[in-house]
N, C-alpha and C positions, 0 to 999 in steps of 0.2 A: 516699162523699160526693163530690160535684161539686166541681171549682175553682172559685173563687169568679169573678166580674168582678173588670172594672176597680175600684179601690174608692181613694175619696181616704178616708187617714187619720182625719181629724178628723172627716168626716163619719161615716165609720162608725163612731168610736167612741162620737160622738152618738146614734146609732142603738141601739147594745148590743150591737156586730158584726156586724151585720146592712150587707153590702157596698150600699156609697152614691156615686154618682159625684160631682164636684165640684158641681151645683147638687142635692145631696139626694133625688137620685132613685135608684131600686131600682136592681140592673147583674143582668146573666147574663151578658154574654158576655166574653173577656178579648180581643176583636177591636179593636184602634186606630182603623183605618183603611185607608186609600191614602195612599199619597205621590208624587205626579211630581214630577221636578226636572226643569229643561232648561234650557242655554245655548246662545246664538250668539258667535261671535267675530271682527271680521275686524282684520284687521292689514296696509297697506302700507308698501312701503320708499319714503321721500319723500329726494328729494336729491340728493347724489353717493355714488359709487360705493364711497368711502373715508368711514367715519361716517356714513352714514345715518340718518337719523330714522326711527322707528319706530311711526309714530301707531298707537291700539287703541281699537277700539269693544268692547265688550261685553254683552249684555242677558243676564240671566238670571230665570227663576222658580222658585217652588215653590208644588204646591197640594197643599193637604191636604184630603180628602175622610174627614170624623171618622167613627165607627161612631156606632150609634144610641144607644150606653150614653155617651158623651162629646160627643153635638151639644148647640150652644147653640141657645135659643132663637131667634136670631137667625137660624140657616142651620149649615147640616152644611158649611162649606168655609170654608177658609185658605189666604189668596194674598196671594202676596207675589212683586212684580216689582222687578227692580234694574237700574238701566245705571250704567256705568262705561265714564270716555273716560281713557287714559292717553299718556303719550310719553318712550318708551325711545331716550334717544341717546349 
């Protein structure tokens, strides 16, 4: 007997076991996805020499590219970008 898919709970027991992704559709494969993560960071010493400030940029992502048993209607990807400014003195 094959592994099942992905399968959300409630949907498959709706079914009668029968493996259901979260919008009620059939699964076969147990594949997620892709995932990239990726940040930049920069950091200078602003000041004198003794306590310096330490200003920080930061930008970060992550995309999520879904498998075909878990895409919404809507599109097969999840992104999500973040910045953050901090200062360390």
């Amino acid at each position: 007997m094959p592994a099942p898919g992905v399968a959300n709970p409630y949907t498959t027991f709706r079914a009668g076991g029968e493996p259901r992704n979260q919008l009620d559709q059939p699964t076969d494969s147990r594949a997620l996805g892709t995932e990239v993560d990726w940040a930049v960071a920069v950091t200078k010493e602003v000041g004198p020499d003794v306590n310096p400030l330490l200003p920080r940029l930061s930008v970060q992502g992550g995309h999520l590219i879904l498998a075909r048993d878990l895409a919404q209607p809507s599109g097969r990807s999840v992104d999500l970008v973040m910045a953050t400014a901090s200062l360390a003195f």
